[in-house]
C-alpha positions in Angstrom: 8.0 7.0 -9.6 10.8 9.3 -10.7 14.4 8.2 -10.9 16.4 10.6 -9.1 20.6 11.5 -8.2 19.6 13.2 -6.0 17.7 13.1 -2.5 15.7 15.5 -0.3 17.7 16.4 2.4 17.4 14.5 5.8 15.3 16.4 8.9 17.4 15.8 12.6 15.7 13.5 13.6 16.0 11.1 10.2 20.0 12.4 10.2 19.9 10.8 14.2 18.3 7.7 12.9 20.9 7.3 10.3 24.0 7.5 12.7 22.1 4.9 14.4 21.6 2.8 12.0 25.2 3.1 10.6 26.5 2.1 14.3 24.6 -1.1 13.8 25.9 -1.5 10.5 29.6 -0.7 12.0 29.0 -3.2 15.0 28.1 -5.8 12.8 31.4 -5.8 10.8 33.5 -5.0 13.5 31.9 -8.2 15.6 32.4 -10.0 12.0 35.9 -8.8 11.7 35.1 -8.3 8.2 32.9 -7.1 5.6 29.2 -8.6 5.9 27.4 -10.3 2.8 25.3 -7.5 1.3 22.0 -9.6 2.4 23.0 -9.2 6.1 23.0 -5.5 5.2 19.8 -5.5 3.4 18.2 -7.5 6.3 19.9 -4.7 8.9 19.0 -1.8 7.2 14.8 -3.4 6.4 14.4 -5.2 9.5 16.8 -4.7 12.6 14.4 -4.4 15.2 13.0 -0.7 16.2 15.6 0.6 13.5 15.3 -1.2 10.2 13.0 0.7 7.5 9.5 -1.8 8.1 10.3 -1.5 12.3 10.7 1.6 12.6 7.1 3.0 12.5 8.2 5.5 9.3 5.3 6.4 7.3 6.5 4.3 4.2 3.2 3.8 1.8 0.8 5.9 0.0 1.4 9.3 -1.0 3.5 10.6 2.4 5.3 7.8 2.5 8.1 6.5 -0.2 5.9 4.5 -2.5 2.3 3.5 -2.9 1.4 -0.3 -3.8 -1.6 -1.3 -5.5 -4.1 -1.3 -2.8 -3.6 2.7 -2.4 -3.9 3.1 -6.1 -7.6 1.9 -5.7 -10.3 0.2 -3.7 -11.2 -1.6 -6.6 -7.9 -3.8 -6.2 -8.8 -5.3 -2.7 -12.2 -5.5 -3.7 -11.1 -7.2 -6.8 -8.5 -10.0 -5.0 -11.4 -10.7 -2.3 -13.3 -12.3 -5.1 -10.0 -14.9 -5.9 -9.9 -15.5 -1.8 -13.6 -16.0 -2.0 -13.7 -18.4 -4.4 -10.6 -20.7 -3.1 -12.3 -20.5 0.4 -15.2 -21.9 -0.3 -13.3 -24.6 -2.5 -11.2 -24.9 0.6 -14.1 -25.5 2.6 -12.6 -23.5 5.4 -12.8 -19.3 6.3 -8.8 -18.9 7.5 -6.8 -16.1 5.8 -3.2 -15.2 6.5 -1.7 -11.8 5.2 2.0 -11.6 5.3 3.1 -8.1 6.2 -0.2 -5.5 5.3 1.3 -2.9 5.1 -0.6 0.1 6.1 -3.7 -2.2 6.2 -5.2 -0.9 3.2 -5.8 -4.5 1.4 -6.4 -5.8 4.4 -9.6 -3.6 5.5 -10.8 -4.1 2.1 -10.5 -7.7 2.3 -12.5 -7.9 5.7 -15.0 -5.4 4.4 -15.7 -7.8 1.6 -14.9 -11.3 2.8 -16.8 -11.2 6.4 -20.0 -10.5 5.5 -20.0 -13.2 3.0 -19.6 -15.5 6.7 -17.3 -15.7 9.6 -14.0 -15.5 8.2 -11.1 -15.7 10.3 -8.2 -13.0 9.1 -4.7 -12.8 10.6 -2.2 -10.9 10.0 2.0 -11.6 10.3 3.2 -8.9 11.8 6.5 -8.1 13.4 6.3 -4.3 13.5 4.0 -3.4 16.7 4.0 0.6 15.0 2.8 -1.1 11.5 0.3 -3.4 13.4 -1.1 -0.5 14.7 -1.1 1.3 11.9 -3.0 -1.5 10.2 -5.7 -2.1 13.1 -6.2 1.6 12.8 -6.9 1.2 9.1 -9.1 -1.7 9.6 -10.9 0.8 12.0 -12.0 3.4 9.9 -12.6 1.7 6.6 -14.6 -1.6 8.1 -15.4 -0.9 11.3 -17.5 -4.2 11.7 -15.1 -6.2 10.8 -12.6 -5.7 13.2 -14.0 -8.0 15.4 -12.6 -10.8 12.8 -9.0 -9.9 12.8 -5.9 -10.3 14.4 -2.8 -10.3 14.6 0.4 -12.7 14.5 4.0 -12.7 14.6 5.2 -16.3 13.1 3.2 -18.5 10.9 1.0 -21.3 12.2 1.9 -24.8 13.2 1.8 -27.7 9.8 -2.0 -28.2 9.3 -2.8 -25.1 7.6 -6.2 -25.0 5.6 -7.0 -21.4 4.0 -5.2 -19.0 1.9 -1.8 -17.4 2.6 -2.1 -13.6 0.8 1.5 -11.9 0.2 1.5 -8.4 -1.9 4.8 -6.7 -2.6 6.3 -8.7 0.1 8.9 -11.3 -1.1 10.5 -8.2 -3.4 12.0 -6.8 0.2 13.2 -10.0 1.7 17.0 -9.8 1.6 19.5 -11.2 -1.4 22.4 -12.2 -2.0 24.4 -9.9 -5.0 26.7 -11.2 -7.3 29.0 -10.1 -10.2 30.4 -12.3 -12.7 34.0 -11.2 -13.0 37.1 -12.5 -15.7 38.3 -14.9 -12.9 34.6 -15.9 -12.0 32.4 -14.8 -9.7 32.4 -12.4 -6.9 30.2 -11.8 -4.3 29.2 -8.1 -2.3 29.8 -7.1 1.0 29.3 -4.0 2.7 32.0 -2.8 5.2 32.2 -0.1 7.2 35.0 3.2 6.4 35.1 7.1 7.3 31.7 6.7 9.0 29.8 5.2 6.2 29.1 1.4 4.6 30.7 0.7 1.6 30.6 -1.6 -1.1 33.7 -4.5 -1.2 33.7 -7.5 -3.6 34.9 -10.8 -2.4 35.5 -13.8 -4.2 31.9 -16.0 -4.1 31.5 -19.0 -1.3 30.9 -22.1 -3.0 27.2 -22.1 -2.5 26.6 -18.9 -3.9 29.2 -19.7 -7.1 27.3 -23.0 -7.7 23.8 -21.4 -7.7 25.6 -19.0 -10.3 26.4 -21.6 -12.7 23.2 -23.3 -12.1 21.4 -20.0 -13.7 23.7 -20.1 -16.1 23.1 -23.9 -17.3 19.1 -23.3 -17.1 19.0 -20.2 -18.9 21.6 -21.4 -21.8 24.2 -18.8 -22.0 27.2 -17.4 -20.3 26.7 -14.6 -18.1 29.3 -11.8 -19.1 32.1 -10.2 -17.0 30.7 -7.4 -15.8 27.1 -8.7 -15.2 25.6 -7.8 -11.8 22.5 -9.8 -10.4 20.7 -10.9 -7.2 19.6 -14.5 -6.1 17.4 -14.7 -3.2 18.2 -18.2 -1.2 16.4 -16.5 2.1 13.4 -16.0 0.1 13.4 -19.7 -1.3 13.6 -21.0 2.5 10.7 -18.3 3.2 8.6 -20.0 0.5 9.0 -23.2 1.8 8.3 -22.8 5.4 4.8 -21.2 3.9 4.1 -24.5 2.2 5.3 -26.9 4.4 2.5 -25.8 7.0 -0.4 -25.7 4.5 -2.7 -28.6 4.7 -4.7 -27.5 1.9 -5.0 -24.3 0.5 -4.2 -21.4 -1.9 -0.7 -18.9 -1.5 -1.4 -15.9 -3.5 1.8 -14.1 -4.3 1.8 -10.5 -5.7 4.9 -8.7 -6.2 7.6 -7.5 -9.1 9.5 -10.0 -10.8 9.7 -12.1 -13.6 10.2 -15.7 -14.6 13.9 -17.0 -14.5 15.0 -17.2 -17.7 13.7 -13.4 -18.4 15.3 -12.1 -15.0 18.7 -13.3 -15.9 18.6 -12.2 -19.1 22.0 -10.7 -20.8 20.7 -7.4 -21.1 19.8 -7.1 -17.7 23.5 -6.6 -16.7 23.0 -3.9 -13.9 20.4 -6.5 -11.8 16.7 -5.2 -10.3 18.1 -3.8 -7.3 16.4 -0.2 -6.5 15.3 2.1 -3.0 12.5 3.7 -2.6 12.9 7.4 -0.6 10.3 9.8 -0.6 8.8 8.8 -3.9 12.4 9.1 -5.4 13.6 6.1 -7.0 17.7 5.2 -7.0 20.2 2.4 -7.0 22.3 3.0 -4.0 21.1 0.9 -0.9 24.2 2.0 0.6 22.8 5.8 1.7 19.7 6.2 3.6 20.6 3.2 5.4 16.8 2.3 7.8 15.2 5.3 5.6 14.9 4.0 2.5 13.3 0.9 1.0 15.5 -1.7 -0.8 13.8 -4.2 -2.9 15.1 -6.9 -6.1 13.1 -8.2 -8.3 11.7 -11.6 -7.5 12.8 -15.0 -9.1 9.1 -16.5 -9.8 10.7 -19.7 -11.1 12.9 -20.4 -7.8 10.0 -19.8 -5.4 7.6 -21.9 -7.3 10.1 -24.9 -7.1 11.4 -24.0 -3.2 7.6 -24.1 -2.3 7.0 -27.5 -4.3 3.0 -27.1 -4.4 1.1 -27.3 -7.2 1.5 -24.0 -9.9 -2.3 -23.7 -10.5 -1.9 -20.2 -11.9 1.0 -17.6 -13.0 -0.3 -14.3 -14.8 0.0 -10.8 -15.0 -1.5 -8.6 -12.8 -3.8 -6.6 -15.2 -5.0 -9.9 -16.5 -5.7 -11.5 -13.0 -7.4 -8.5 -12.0 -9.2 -8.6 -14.8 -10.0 -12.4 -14.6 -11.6 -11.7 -11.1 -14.1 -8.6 -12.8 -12.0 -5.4 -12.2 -14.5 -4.2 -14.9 -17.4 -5.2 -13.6 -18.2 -1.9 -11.0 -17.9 0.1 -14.1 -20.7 -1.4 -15.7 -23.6 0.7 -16.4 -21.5 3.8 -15.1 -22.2 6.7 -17.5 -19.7 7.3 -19.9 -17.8 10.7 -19.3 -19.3 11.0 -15.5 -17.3 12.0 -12.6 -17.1 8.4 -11.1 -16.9 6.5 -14.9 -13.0 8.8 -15.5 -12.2 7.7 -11.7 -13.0 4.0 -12.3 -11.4 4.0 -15.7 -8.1 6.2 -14.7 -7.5 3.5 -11.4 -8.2 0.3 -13.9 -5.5 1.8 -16.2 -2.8 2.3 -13.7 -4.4 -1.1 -12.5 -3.6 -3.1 -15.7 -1.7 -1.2 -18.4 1.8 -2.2 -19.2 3.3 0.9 -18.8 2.2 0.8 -15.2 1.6 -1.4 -12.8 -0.6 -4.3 -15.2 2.6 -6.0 -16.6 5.2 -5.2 -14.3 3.8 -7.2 -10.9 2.8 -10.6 -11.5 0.8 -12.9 -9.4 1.2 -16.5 -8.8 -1.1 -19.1 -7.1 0.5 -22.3 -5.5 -1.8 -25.0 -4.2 -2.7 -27.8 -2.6 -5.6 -30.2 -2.6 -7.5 -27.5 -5.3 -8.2 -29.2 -8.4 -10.4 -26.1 -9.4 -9.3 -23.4 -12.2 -9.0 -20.2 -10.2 -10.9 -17.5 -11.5 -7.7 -14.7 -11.7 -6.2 -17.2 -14.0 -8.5 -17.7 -16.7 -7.2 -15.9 -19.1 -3.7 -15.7 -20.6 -1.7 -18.6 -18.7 2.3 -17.8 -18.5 3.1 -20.8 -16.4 5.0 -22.0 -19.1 7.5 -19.0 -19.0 8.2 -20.5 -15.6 
């Protein structure tokens, strides 16, 4: 991804969505009378419906899109992942799978390709974009024809009684946040109003709940954040974990995405916070422009969601060494050396699991309940103790 100043220029019709989108934004404070938090932005601006970046119907992953996510590095990551779903179904006793916003579908019609002929397995998908669900049903189409039969599709989670796995890649990263600055008088909070026919940044002193949260961070990680230091905290995606795991009977969540244990995400150094867009494989850190063009993600606070969800922490890793753990090498066994299809396998398992791409960066986490089991994609090097 490179990390641009500056931006491709807009077509008419992505200059037309814009003033759309910034007349929601405008509405919104105007209704408000004031300046919105900056989440209420980021949750316009991803999600407003028919407008917001994942509603829209843009062409957001792979290589025409903005970014591309694991499963369009390489087959061999859904293929790999199917074999950790596999394994906690059949300890489940039960064939239910839930993926929480697919995407294009890629994972997903890997997953079915894989899982179904193993036996029946029932696989839905959350999704509130009808342009991405049939984007994904299309994806399903082409790449496991035979399983389309087996999947459908959802817009809110299931009633309490849950028994299967829950499946979430690079989801919880773009759920919105709360930003906050810790100033010489304490700590502020950021809002995005509305002036000269843009959105623009204004600082506000924090609300009690958002100043307390602050100083919890502070008080867990053992030091004083300094004046100057910018961060986000996600509350909405603590109360997103928890509605997961208040309707799973028994079962497995399997969370994939960027982030890091608390103590390492609000580290001093990491003064400026995670916050970053995503346009036309650009990367910046203004979520302020390309308002409904442009993904917006922060890094995810692994520590938080594990304790909002309050199930069991049966596995917290890398994602090069859960891949690994579930036999990412194994296809490339017995592959000649120096072949054609021995440098493909080996150049997707490096961008797979290396640290310098996507092995260290994305971690994965596995809460439970009623599994007393070892997961396979943990069975290596456990970091639940960073947690």
């Amino acid at each position: 991804m490179r990390v641009l100043t500056e931006l491709p220029a807009l077509d008419a019709a992505e200059r037309e969505h814009l003033e759309r989108m910034h007349a929601l934004v405008r509405a919104e404070v105007e209704a408000r009378g004031e300046a919105i938090p900056f989440s209420r932005y980021m949750e316009i601006a991803l999600y407003a419906p028919r407008l917001g970046y994942y509603r829209a119907g843009w062409r957001t992953f792979g290589a025409r899109g903005d970014f591309v996510t694991a499963p369009e590095v390489s087959p061999l990551f859904g293929r790999t992942v199917a074999r950790q779903v596999e394994q906690a179904l059949s300890l489940i006793g039960e064939r239910e799978v839930i993926e929480i916003g697919a995407g294009a579908g890629t994972l997903a019609a890997r997953m079915v390709a894989e899982l179904v002929p193993r036996g029946g397995v029932r696989y839905r998908i959350l999704e509130l974009s009808g342009a991405m669900a049939a984007r994904q049903r299309e994806a399903i189409a082409a790449r496991a024809p035979d399983a389309l039969a087996s999947v459908s599709w959802i817009d809110a989670l299931p009633e309490p009684g849950f028994r299967g796995v829950v499946l979430a890649n690079e989801v919880v990263d773009a759920l919105p946040v709360e930003r906050f600055e810790v100033t010489a008088g304490g700590v502020s909070m950021h809002h995005v109003g509305f002036e000269a026919g843009r959105p623009i940044w204004e600082s506000r002193p924090a609300d009690p709940r958002l100043a307390e949260a602050v100083e919890s961070i502070q008080h867990e990680v053992g030091h004083v954040l300094p004046a100057g230091y910018v961060s986000e905290i996600g509350p909405a995606r603590c109360a997103w974990a928890a509605s997961i795991a208040e309707r799973v009977e028994r079962g497995l969540v399997l969370l994939m995405d960027y982030g890091y244990p608390r103590r390492e995400l609000y580290h001093p150094d990491r003064r400026a916070g995670t916050l970053q867009c995503h346009f036309r494989h650009r990367a910046h850190g203004n979520p302020l422009v390309r308002c409904g063009l442009q993904d917006i993600t922060a890094h995810v606070d692994f520590t938080a969601l594990a304790r909002a969800a309050g199930l069991d922490v049966a596995g917290f890793t890398t994602q090069g060494e859960f891949l690994l753990g579930c036999g990412l090498l194994d296809p490339a066994v017995g592959v000649a050396p120096g072949s054609p299809e021995f440098v493909r396998l080996t150049t997707e398992i490096k961008r797979l699991t290396l640290p310098g791409e996507m092995g260290e960066a994305i971690k994965v986490m596995a809460l439970t309940r009623g599994i007393e089991d070892p997961l396979i994609g943990f069975s290596g090097r456990d970091h639940r103790v960073r947690l």
